[in-house]
N, CA, C and O of each residue as an XYZ file, in Angstrom:
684
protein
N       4.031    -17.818    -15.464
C       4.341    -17.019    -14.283
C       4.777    -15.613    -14.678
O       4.264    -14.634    -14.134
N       5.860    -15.480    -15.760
C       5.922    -14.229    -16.433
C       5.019    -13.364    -16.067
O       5.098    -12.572    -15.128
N       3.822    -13.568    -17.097
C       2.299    -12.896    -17.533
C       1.746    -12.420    -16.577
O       1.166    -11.335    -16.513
N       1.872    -13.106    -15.868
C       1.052    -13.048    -14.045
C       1.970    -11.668    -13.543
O       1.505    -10.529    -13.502
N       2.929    -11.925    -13.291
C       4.111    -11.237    -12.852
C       3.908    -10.084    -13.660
O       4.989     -9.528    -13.468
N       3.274     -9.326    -14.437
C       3.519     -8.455    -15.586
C       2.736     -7.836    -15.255
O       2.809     -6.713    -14.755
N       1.494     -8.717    -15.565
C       0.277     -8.195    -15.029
C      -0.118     -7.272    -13.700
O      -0.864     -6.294    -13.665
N       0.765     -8.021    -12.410
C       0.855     -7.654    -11.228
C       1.724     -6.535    -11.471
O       1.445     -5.546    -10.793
N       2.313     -6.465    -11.943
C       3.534     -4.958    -11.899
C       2.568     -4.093    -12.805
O       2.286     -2.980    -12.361
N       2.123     -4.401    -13.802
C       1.227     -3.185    -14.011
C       0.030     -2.945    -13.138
O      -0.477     -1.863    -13.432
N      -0.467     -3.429    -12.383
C      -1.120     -2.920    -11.412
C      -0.746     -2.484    -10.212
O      -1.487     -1.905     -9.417
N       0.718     -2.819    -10.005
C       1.405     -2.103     -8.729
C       1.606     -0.574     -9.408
O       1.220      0.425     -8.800
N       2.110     -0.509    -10.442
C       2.752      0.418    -11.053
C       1.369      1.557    -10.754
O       1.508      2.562    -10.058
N       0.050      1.169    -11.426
C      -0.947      1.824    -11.652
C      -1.209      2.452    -10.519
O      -1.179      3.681    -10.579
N      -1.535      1.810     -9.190
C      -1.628      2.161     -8.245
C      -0.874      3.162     -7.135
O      -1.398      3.928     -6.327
N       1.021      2.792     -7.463
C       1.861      3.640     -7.341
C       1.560      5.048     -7.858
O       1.732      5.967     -7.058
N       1.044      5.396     -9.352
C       1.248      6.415    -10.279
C      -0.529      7.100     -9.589
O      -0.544      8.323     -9.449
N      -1.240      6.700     -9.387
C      -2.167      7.238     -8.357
C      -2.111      7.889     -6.771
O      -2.746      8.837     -6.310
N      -1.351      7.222     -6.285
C      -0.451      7.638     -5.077
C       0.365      8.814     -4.844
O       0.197      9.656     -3.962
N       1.629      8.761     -6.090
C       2.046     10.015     -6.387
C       1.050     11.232     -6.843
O       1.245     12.372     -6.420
N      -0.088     10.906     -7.779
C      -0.794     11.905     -8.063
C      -1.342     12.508     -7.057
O      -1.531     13.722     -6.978
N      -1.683     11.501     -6.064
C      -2.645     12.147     -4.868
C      -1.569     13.178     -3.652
O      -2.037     14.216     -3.185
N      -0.492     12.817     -3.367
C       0.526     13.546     -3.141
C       1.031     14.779     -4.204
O       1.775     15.692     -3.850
N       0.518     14.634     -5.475
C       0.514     15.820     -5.881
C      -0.260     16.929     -5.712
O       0.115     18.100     -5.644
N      -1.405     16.469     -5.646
C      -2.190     16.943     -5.776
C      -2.109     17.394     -4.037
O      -2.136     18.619     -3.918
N      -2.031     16.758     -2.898
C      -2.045     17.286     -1.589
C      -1.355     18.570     -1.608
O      -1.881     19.674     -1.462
N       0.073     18.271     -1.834
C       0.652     19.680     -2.135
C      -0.016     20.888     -2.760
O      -0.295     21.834     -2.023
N      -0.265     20.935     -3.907
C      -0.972     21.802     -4.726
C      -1.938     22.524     -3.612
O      -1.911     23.667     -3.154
N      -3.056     21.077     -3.280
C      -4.089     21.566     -2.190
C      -3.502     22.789     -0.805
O      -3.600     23.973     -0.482
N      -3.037     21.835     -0.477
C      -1.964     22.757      0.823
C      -1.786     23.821      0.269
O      -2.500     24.784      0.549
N      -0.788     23.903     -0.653
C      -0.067     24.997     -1.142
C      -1.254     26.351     -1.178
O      -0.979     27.412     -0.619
N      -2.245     26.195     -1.724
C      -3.720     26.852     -1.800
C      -4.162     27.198     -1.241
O      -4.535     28.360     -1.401
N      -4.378     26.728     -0.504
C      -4.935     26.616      1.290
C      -3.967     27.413      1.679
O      -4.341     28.467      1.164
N      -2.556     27.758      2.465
C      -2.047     27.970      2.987
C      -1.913     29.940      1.854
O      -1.682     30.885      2.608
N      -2.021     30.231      0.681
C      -1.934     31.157     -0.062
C      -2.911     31.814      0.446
O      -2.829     32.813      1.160
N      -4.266     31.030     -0.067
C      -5.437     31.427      0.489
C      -5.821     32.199      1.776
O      -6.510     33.219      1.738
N      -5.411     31.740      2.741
C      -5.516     31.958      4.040
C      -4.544     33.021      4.923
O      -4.812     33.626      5.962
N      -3.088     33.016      3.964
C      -2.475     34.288      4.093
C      -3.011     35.574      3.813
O      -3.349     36.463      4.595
N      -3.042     35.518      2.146
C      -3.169     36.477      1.245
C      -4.471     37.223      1.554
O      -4.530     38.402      1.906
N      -5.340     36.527      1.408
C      -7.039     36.512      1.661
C      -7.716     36.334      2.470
O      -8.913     36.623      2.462
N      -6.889     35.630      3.685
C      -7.573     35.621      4.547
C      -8.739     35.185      4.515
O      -9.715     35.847      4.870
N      -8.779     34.067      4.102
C      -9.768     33.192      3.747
C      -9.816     31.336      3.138
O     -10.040     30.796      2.055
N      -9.500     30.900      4.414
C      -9.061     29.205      3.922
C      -9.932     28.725      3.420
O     -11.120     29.047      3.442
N      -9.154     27.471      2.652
C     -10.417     26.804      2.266
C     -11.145     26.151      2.778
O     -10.742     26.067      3.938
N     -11.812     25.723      2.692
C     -12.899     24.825      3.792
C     -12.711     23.128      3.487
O     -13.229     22.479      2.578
N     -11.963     22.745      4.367
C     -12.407     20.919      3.718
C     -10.913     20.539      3.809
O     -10.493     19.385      3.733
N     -10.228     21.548      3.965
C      -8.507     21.263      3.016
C      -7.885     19.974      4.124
O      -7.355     18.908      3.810
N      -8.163     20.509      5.448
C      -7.475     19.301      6.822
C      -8.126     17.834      6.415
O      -7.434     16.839      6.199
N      -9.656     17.867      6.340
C     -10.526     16.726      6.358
C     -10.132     15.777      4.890
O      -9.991     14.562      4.750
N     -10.013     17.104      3.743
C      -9.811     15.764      2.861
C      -8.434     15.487      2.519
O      -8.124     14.518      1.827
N      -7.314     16.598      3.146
C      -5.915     15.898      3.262
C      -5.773     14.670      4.046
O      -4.964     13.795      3.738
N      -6.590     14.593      5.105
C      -6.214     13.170      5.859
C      -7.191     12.290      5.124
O      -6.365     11.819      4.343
N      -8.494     11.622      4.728
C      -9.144     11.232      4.217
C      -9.085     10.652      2.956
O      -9.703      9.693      2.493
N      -8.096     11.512      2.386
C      -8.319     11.191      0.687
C      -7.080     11.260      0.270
O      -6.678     10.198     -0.204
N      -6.077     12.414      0.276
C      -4.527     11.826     -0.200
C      -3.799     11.395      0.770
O      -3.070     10.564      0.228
N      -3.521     11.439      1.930
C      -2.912     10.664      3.183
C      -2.956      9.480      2.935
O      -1.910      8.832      2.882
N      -4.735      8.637      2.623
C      -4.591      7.295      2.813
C      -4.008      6.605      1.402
O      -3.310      5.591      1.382
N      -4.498      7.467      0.067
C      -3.640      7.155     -1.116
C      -2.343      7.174     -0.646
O      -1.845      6.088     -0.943
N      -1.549      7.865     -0.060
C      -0.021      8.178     -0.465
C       0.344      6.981     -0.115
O       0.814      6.091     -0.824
N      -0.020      6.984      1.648
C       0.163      5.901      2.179
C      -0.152      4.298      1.969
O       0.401      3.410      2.617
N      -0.691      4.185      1.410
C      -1.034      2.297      1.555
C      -1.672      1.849     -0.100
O      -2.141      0.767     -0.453
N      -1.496      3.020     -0.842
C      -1.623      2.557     -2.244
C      -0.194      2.282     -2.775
O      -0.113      1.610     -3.803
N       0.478      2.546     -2.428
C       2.112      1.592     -3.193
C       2.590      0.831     -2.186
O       3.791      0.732     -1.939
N       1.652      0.235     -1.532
C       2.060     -1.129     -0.646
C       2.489     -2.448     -1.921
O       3.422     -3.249     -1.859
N       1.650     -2.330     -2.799
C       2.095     -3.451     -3.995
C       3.405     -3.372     -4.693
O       4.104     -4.344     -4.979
N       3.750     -1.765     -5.014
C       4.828     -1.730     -5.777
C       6.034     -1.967     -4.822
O       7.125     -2.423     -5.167
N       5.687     -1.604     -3.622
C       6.917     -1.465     -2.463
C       6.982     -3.041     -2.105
O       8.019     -3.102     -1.445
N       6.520     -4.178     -2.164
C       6.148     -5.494     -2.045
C       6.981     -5.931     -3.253
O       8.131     -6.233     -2.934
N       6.737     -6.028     -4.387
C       7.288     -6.128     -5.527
C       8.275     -6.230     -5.984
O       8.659     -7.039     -6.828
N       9.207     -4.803     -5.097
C      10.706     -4.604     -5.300
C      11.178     -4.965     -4.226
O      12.380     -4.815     -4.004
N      10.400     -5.481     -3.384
C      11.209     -6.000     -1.962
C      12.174     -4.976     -1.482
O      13.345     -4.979     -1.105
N      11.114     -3.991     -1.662
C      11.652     -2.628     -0.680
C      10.802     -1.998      0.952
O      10.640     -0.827      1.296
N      10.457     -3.072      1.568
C      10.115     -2.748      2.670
C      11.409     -2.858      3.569
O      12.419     -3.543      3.410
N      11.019     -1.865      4.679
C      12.043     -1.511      5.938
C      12.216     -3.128      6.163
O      11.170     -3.757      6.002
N      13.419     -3.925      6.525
C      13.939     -5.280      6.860
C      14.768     -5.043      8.342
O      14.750     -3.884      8.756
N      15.200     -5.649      8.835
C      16.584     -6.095      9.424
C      16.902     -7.627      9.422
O      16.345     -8.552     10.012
N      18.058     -7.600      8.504
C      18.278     -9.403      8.419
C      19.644     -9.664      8.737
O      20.426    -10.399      8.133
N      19.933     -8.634     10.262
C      21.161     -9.412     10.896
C      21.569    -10.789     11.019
O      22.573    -11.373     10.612
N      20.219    -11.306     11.897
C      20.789    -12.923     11.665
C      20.120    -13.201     10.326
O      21.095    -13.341      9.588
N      19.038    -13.363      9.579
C      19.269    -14.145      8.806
C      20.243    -14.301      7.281
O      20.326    -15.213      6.458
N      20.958    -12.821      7.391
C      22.207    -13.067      6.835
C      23.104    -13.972      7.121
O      23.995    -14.366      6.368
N      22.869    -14.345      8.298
C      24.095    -15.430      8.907
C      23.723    -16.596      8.851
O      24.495    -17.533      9.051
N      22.701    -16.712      8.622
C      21.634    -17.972      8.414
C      22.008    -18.936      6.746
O      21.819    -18.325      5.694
N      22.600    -20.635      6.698
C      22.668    -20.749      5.881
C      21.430    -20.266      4.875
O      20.391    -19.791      5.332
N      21.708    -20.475      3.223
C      21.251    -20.503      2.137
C      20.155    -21.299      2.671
O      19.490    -20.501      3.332
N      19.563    -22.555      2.742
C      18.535    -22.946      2.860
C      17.653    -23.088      3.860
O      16.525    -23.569      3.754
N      18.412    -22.464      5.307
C      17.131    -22.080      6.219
C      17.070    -20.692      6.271
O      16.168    -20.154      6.913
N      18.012    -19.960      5.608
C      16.802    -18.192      4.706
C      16.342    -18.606      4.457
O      15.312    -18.406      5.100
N      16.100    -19.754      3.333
C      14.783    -19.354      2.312
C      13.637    -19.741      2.782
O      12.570    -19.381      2.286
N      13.777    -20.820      4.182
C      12.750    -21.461      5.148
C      12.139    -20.221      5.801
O      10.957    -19.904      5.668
N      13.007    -19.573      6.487
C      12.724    -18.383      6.924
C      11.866    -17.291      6.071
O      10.831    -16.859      6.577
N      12.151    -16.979      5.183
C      11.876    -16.014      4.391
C      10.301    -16.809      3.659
O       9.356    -16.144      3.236
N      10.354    -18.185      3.664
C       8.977    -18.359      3.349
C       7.621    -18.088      4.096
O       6.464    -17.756      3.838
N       8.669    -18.521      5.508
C       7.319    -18.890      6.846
C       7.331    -17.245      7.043
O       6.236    -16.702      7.194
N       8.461    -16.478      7.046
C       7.808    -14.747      6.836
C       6.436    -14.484      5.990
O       5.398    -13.926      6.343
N       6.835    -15.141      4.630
C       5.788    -14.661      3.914
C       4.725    -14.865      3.420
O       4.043    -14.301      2.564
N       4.580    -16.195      4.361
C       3.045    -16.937      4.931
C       2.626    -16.217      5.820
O       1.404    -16.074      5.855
N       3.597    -15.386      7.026
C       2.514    -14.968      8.293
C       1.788    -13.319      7.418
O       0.673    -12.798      7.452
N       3.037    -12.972      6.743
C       2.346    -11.281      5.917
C       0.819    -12.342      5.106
O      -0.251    -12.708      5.594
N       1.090    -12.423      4.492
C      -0.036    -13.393      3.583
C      -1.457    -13.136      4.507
O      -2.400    -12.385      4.258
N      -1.257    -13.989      5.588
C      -1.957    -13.852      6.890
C      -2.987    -13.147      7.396
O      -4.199    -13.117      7.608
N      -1.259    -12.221      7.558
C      -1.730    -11.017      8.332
C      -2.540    -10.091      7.395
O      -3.605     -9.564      7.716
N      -1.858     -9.936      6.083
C      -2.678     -8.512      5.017
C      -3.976     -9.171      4.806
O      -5.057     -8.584      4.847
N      -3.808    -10.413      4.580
C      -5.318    -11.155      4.441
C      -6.248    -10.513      5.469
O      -7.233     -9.850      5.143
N      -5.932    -10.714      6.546
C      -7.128    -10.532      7.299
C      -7.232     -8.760      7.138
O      -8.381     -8.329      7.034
N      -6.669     -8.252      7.127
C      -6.371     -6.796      7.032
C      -7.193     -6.099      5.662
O      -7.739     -5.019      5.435
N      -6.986     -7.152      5.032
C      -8.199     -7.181      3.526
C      -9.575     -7.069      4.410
O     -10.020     -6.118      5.053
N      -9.939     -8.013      4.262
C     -10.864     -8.730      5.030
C     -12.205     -7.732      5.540
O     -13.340     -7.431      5.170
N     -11.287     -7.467      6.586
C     -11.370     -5.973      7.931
C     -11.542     -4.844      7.548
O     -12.083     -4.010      8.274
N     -11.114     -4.564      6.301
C     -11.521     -3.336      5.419
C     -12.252     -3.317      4.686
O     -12.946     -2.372      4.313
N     -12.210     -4.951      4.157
C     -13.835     -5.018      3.138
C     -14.993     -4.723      3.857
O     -15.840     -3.838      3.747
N     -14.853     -5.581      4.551
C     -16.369     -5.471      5.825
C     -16.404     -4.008      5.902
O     -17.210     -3.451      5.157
N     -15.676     -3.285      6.670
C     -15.599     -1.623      7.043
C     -16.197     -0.816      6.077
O     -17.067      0.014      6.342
N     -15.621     -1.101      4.630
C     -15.876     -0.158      3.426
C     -17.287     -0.896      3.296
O     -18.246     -0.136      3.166
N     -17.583     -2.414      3.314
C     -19.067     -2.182      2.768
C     -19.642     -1.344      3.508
O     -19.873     -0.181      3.175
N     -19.938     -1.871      4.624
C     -20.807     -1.286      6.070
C     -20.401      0.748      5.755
O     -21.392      1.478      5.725
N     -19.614      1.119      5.646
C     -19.651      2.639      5.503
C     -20.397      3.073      4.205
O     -21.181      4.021      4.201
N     -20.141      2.407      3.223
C     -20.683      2.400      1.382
C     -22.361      2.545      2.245
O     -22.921      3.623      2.441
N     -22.823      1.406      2.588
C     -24.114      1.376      2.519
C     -24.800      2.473      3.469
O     -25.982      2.796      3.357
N     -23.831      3.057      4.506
C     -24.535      4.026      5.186
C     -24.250      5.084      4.532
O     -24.943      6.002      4.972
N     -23.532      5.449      3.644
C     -22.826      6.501      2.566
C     -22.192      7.818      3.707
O     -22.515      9.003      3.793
N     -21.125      6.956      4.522
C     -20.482      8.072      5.409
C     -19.625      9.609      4.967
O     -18.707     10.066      4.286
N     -20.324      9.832      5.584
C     -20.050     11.482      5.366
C     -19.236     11.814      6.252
O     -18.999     10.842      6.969
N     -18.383     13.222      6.727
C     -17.775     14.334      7.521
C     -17.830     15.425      7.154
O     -17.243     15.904      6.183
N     -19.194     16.421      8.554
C     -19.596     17.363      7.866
C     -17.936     18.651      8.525
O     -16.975     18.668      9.293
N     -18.552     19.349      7.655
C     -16.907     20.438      7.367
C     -17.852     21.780      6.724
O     -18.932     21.779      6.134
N     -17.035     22.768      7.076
C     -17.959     23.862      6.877
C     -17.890     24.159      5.940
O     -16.915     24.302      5.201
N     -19.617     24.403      5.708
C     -19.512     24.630      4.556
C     -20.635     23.402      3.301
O     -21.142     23.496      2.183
N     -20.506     22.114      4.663
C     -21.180     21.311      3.828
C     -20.671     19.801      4.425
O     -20.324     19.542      5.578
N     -20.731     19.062      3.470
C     -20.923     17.212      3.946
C     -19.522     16.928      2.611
O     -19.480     17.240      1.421
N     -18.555     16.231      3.486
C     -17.521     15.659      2.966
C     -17.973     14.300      2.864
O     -18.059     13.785      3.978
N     -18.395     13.294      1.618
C     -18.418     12.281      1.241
C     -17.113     11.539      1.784
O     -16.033     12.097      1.587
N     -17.144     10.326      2.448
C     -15.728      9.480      3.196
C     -15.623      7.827      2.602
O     -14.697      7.021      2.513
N     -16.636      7.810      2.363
C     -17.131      6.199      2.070
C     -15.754      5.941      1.334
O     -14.733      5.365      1.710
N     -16.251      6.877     -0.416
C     -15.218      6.212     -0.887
C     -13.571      5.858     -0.718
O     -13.011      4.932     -1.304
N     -13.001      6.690      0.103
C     -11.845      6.470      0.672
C     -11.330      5.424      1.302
O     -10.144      5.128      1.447
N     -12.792      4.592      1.863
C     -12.783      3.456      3.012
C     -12.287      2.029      1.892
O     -11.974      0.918      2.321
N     -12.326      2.461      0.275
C     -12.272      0.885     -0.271
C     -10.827      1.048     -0.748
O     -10.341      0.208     -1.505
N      -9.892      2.464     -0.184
C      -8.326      2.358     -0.714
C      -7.662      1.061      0.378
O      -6.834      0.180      0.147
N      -8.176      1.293      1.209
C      -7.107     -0.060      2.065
C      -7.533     -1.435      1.698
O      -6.548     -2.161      1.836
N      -8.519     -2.088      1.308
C      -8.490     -3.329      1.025
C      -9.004     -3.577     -0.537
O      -9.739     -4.498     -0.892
N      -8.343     -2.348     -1.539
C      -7.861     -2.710     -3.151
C      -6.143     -2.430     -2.351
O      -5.740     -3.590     -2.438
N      -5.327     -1.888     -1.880
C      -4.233     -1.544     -1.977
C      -3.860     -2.669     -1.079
O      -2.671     -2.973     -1.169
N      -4.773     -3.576      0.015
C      -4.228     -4.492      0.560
C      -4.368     -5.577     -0.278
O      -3.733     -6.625     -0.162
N      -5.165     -5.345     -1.093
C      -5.440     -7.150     -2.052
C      -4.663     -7.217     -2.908
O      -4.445     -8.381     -3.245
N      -4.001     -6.323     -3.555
C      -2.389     -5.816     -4.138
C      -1.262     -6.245     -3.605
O      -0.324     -6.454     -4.374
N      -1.104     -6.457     -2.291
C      -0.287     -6.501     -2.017
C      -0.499     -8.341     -1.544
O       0.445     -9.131     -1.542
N      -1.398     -8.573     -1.316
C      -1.380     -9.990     -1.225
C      -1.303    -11.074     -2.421
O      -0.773    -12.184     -2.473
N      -2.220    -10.134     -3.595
C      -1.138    -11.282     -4.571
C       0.313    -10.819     -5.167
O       0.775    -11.505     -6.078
N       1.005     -9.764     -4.732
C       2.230    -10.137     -5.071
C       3.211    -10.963     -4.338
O       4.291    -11.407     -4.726
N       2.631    -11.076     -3.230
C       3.017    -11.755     -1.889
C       2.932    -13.134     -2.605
O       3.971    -13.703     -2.941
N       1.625    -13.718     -2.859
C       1.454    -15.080     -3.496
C       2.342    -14.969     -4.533
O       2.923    -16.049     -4.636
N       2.628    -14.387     -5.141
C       3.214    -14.807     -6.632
C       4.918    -14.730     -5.972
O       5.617    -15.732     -6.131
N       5.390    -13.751     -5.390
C       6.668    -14.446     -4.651
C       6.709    -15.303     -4.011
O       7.729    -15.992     -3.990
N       5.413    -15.661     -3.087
C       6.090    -17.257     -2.657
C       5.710    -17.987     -3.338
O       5.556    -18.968     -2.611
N       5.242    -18.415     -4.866
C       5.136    -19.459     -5.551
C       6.391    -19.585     -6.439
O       6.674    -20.485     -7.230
N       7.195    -18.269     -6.062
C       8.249    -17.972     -7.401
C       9.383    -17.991     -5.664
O      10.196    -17.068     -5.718
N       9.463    -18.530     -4.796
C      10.350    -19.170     -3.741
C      10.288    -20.404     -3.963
O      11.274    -20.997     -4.401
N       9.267    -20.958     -3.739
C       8.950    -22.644     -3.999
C       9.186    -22.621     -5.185
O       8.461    -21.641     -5.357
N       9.515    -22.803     -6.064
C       9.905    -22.890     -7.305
C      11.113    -22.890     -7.735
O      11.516    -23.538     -8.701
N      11.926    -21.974     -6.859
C      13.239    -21.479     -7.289
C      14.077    -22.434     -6.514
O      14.258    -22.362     -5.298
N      14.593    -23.369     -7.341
C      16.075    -23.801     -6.258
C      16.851    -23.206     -5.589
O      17.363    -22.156     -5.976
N      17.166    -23.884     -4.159
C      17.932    -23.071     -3.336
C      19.297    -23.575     -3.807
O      19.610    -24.712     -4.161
N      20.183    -22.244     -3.713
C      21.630    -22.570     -3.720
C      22.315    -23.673     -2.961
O      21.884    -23.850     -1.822
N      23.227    -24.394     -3.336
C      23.923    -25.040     -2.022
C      25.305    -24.814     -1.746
O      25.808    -25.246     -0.709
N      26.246    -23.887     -2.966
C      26.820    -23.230     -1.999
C      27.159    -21.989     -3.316
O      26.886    -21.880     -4.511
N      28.171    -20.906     -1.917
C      28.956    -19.370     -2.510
C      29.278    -19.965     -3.788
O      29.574    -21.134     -4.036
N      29.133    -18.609     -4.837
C      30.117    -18.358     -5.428
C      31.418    -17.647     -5.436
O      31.854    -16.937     -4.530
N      31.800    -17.833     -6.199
C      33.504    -17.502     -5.635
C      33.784    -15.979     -5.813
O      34.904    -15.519     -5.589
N      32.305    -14.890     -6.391
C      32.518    -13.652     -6.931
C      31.759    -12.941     -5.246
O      31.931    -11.765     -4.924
N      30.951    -13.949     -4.380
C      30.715    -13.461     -3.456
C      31.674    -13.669     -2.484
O      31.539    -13.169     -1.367
């Protein structure tokens, strides 16, 4: 389980460190664009289409794995803080059967999408010329299939883990 687990963090990680790049790189872009268009009076062409298209959808939904991983998604666990030790972890499983689920199909829905766009090789024309889109269409279901096996590998590493049965005395 380790190995697995290792494995998966270096590919969250990878994917994270792509994410940031593409947010680097947006900036930079912007930053250019916005120089450009002062100074020179002369924008660039493409800068709106492939900020939303190409680093937007990186920033966004390519560190869905690493953010999964560290079990750093937005929560509220008013009640199930109040909830004994062993119906959290009931809870917290049947949670992470319905995500399982849900990103599954969300995979799925994007595979289909990205083939079907791949094979028509979708474009957005922008002046100046034809913005290639296709490839952008296969970031949501590699960044969703990321996130579904870390999903599996925490709930095999829930079922696995004995539940407490009671406080310790440092909590």
């Amino acid at each position: 389980m380790t190995r697995l687990n290792r494995m998966l963090s270096r590919l969250a990680d990878a994917l994270f460190y792509v994410a940031m790049l593409a947010g680097a790189l947006m900036m930079a872009h912007v930053t250019v664009d916005v120089v450009s268009r002062t100074v020179f009076h002369h924008p660039l062409p493409g800068t709106g289409e492939i900020t939303a298209t190409y680093y937007m959808i990186a920033v966004a939904f390519l560190p869905l794995a690493w953010v999964t991983l560290r079990d750093q998604h937005v929560s509220a666990d008013l009640f199930t803080s109040l909830m004994p030790d062993g119906m959290r972890k009931g809870s917290e499983i049947f949670v992470e059967l319905l995500t399982i689920a849900y990103v599954g199909a969300f995979v799925w829905q994007t595979w289909v999408s990205a083939m079907s766009k791949t094979r028509r090789a979708e474009v957005w024309e922008i002046f100046g010329g034809y913005l290639p889109i296709w490839p952008t269409r296969w970031l949501l279901p590699v960044a969703g299939a990321a996130m579904v096996l870390v999903l599996l590998l925490r709930l095999a590493e829930r079922l696995t883990t004995p539940t407490p049965t009671s406080k310790t005395e440092t909590e």
